[in-house]
LODREN-420415 format. One record per residue (C-alpha): x, y, z; residue number from 1. Coordinates in steps of 0.001 Angstrom, whole numbers. Example, Ala and Ser with C-alpha at 12.3 -4.5 7.8 and 13.67 -1.06 7.14 Angstrom:
REM residues 2
((12300, -4500, 7800), 1)
((13670, -1060, 7140), 2)
REM end
This chain:
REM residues 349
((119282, 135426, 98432), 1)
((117780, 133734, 101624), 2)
((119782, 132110, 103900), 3)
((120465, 128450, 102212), 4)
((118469, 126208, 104436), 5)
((115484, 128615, 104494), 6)
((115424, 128783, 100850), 7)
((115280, 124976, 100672), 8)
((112483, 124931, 103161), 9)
((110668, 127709, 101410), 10)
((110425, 125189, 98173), 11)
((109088, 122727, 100969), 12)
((106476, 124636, 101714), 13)
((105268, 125624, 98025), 14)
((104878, 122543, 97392), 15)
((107915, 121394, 95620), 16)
((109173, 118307, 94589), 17)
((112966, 119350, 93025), 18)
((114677, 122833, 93592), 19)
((117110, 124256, 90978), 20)
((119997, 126541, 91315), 21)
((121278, 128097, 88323), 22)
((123557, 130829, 88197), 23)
((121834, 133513, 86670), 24)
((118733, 132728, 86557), 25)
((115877, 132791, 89492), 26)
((115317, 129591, 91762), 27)
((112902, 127083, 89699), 28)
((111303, 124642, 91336), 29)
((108705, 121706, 90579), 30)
((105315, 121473, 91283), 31)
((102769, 119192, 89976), 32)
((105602, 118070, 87279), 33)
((105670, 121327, 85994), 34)
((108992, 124086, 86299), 35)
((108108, 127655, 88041), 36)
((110253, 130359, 89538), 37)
((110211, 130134, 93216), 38)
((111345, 134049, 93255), 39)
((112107, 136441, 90615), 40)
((115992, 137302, 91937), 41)
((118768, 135803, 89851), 42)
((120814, 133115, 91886), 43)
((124751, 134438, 91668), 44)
((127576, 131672, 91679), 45)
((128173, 132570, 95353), 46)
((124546, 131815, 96194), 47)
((124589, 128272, 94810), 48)
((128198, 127609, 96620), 49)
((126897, 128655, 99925), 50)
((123736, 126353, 99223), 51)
((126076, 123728, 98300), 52)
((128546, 124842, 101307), 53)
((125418, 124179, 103491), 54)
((124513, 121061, 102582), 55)
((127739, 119556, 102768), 56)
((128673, 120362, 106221), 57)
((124782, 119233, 107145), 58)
((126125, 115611, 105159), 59)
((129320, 115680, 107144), 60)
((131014, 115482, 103834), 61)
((133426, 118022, 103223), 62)
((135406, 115929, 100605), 63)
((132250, 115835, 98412), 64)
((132385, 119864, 97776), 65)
((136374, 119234, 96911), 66)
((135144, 116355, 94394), 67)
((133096, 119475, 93213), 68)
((135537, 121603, 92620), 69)
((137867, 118845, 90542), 70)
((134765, 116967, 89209), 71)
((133979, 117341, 85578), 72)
((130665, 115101, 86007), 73)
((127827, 115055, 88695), 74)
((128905, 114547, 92495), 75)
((125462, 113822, 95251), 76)
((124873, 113587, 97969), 77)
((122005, 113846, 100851), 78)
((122160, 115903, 103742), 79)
((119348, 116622, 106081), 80)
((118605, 119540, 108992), 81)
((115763, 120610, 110929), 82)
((114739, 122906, 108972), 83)
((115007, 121857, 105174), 84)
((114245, 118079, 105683), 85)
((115827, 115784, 103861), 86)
((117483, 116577, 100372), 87)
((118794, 114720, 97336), 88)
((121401, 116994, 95721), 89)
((123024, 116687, 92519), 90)
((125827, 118939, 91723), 91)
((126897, 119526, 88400), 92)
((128543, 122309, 86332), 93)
((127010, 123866, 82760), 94)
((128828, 126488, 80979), 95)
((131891, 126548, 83875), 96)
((129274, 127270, 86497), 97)
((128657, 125305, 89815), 98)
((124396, 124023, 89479), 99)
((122257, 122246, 91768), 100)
((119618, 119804, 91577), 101)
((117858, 119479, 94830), 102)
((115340, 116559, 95722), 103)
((113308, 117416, 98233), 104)
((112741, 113857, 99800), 105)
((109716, 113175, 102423), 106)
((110881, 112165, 105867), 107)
((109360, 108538, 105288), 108)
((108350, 105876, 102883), 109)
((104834, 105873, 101638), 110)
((102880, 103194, 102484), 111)
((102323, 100724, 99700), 112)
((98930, 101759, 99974), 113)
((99263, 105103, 99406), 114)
((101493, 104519, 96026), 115)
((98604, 101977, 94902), 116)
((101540, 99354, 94847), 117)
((100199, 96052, 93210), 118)
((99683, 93287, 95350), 119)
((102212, 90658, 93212), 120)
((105085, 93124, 93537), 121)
((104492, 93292, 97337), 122)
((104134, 89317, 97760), 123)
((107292, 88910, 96017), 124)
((109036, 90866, 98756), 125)
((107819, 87768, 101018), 126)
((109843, 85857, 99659), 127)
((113225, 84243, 101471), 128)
((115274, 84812, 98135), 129)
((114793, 85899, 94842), 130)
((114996, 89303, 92664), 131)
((112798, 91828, 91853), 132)
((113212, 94572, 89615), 133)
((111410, 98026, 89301), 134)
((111622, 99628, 86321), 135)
((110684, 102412, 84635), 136)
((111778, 106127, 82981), 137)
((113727, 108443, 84871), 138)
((111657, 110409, 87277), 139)
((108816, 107959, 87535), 140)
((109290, 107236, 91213), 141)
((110726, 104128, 91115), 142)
((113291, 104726, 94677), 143)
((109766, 105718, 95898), 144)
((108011, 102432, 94852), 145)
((111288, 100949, 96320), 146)
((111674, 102825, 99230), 147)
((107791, 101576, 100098), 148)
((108589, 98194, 99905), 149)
((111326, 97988, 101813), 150)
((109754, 100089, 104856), 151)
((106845, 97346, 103984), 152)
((109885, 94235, 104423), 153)
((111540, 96203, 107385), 154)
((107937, 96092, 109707), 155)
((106592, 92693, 108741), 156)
((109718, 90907, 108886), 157)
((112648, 89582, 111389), 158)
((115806, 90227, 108581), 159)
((118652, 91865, 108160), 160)
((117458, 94250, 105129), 161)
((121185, 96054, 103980), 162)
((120593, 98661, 101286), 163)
((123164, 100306, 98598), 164)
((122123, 104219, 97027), 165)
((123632, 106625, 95346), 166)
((122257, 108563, 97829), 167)
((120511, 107749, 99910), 168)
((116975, 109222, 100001), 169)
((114593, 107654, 102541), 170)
((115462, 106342, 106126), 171)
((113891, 103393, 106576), 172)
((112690, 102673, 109979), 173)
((113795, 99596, 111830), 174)
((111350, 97383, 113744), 175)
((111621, 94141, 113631), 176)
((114174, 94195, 110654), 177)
((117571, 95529, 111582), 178)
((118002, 97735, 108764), 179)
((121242, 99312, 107712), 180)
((121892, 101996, 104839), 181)
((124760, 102491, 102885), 182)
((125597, 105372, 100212), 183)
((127949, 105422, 97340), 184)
((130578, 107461, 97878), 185)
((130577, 107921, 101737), 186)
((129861, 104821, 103087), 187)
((131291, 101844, 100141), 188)
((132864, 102631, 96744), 189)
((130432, 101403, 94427), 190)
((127102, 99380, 94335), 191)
((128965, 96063, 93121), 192)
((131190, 96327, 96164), 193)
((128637, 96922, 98553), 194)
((126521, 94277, 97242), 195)
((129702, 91671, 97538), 196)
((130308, 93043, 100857), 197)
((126576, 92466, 101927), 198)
((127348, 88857, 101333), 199)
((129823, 88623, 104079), 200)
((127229, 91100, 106631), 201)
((124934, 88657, 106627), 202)
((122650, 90433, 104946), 203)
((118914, 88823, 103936), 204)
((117722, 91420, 101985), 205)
((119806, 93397, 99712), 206)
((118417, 96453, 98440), 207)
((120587, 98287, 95350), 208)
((119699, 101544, 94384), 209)
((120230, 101018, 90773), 210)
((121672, 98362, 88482), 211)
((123384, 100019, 85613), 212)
((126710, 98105, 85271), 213)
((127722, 94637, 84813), 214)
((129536, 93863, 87765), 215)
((126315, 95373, 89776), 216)
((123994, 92830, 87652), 217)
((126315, 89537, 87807), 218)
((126648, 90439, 91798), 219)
((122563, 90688, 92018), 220)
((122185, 87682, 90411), 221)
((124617, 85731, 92452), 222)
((123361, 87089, 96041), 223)
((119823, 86228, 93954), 224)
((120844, 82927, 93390), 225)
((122483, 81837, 96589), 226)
((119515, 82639, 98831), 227)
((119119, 86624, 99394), 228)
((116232, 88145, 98382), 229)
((117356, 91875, 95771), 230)
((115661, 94432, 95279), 231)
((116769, 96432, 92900), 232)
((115852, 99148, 89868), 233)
((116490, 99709, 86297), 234)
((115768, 102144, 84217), 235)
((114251, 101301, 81441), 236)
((111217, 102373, 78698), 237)
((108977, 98903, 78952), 238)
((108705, 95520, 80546), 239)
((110828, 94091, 77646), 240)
((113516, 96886, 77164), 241)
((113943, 96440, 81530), 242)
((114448, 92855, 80802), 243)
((116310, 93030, 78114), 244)
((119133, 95113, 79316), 245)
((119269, 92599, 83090), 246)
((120017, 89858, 80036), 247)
((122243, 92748, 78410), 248)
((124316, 94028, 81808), 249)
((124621, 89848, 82502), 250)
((126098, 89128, 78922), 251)
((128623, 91682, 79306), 252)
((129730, 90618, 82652), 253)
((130283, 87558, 80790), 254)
((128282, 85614, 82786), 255)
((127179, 82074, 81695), 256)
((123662, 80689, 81100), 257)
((122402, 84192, 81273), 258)
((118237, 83460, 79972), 259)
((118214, 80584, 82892), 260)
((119714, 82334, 85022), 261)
((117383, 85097, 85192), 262)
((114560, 81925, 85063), 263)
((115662, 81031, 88142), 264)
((116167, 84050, 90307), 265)
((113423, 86598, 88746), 266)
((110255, 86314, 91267), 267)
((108502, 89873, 89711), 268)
((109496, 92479, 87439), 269)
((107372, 96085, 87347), 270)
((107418, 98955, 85291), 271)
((106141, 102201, 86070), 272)
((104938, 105340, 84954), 273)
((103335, 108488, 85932), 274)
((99875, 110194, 85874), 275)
((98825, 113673, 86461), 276)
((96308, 113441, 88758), 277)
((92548, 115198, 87860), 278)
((92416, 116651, 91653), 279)
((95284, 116567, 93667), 280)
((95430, 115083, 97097), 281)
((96396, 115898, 100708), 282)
((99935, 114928, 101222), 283)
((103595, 114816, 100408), 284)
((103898, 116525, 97016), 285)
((105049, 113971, 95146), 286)
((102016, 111711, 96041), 287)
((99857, 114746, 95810), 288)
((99852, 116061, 92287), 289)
((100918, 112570, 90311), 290)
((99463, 108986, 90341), 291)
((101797, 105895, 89283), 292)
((100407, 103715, 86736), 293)
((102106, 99793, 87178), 294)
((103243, 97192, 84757), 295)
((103632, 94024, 86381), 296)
((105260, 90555, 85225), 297)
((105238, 87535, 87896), 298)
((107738, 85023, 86833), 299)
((107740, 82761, 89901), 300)
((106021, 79755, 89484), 301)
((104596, 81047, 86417), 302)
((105715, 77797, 83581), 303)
((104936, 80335, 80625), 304)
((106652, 83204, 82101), 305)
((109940, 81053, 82582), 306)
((110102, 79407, 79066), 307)
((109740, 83004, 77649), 308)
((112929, 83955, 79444), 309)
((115310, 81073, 78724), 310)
((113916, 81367, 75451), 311)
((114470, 85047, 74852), 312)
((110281, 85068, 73440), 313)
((109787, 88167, 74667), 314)
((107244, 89213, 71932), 315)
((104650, 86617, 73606), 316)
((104818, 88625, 77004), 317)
((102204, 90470, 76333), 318)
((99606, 87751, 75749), 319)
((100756, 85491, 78640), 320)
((100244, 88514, 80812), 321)
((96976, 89053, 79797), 322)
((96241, 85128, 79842), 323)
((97577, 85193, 83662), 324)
((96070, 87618, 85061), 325)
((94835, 85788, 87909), 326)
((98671, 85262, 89018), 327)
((98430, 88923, 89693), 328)
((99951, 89925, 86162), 329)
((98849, 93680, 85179), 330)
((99656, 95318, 81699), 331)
((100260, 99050, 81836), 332)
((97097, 99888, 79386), 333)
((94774, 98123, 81807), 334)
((96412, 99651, 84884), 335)
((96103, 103111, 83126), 336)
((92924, 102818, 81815), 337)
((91741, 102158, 85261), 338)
((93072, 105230, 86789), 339)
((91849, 107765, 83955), 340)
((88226, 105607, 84403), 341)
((88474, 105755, 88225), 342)
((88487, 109514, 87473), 343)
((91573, 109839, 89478), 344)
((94235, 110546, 86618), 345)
((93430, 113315, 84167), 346)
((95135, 112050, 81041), 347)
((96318, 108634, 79972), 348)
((100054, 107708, 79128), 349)
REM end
């Protein structure tokens, strides 16, 4: 096999979004959503290590390829070089065998523009404190969508933006936000430590990479709560299911008042999915080939929106959405039906 970094870069240049490494099989990669072999030569075990091998010493993180090696789950990680760009990796093990996931992540955020971000989900990123969630399937680009907003925060406003991944995926440039980046693993211990930690950086903007435990949630809400701004993603299958597992990840944190509490802090909540796109575009591959379709619920200063949540009504959502539309409130069948119309995605959701 190629020399590790070249064979990274040679997915980069096909066109890839996501690399694979299997043992045994060729090198797959992504394109347009859909699996191909990037060659027809069988990776061996050594191959993947010395990919793996690479990409570690790139990261500076030799004690992530010993967690490897004793790990019985997934260990990532990003590394970058000069020639490969920068990668997401997730290494994991199937049948005894060392595999590899590879992200190939564009050197910066997409414009909100570009992503056809909706224009509620970017106001609420005005805002001095609050939370906003982005939710949506795995794979549907929501650290994209996120990563776009807070490039968006870090040029139009004089903050502090502080950000928590697991890894971390885009730099975001400074300018006039000081921005710093922090990754799981390398940099804090956990996304509920980091985001209690933020709190004594004085941080104004708190970005979390993901909220998928309780003690991540009830720390959100807090920072939320005592004048942050969040910014966080869950995954999730709908508006309601997103929502409903915030309330769920809250509850089991034991945290009190949970329905007003998420009243109170909740400025916009999206949910995403993705479109193949009839023609693809010039530029970055995962812009090119696939076209995000938004769901989006405003809950500041929206009466109806509130009562709903610290009443648990969630089955009147979708009518108040459509009823408030002029809040900037978009339902996912409208916002797909207006990209298959526009002719610009080939099939609807």
């Amino acid at each position: 096999m190629t020399h590790p970094a070249e064979l990274v870069a040679e997915a980069r240049r096909a066109g890839a979004t996501d690399l694979h490494l299997v043992p045994g099989q060729p090198p797959a990669i992504r394109v347009g959503g859909l699996l191909r072999q990037l060659s027809q030569d069988p990776a061996s075990e050594l191959d993947v290590e010395a990919v793996l091998e690479d990409l570690c010493r790139r990261a500076g993180s030799q004690y992530l390829l010993d967690a490897v090696s004793g790990s019985s789950g997934a260990v990532e990680l990003s590394a970058e070089s000069p020639l490969a760009g920068r990668v997401r990796v997730s290494a994991y093990r199937a049948t005894g065998k060392l595999c590899l996931a590879i992200r190939l992540c564009p050197g910066a955020p997409p414009g909100p523009q570009e992503i056809g971000c909706p224009d509620a989900l970017l106001a609420a990123c005005a805002a001095r404190s609050g939370l906003v969630v982005v939710s949506g399937p795995t794979g549907a680009g929501k650290t994209t969508t996120v990563a776009s907003l807070v490039q968006h925060v870090a040029r139009t406003r004089n903050v502090h933006v502080l950000t928590v991944e697991d890894p971390v995926e885009y730099v975001i440039s400074p300018g006039p936000a000081l921005v710093t980046q922090r990754q799981v693993g390398t940099d804090v211990r956990s996304f509920s430590d980091g985001l209690r930690e933020a709190l004594r950086q004085d941080a104004d903007v708190m970005v979390i990479g993901e909220c998928r435990d309780p003690d991540t949630a009830a720390s959100a809400a807090l920072a939320a709560q005592t004048g942050h701004l969040v910014i966080t993603t869950v995954h999730a299958q709908g508006t309601v299911d997103a929502l409903s597992r915030v309330l769920g990840l809250l509850d089991r944190a034991s945290v009190s008042g949970t329905r007003q509490l998420l009243a109170d802090v909740l400025l916009c909540l999206s949910f995403q999915v993705l479109l193949r796109r009839r023609r693809p575009r010039p530029g970055p591959p995962e812009l090119s080939a696939m076209a995000a379709a938004y769901e989006v619920l405003v809950a500041s200063g929206v009466q109806a929106v509130q009562s709903v949540l610290r009443e648990g009504r969630f089955q009147d959502l979708a009518g108040i959405m459509r009823e408030h539309r002029s809040s900037g409130m978009v339902t996912l069948a409208d916002s797909v039906s207006a990209l298959v119309s526009s002719g610009e995605a080939e099939q609807a959701y």
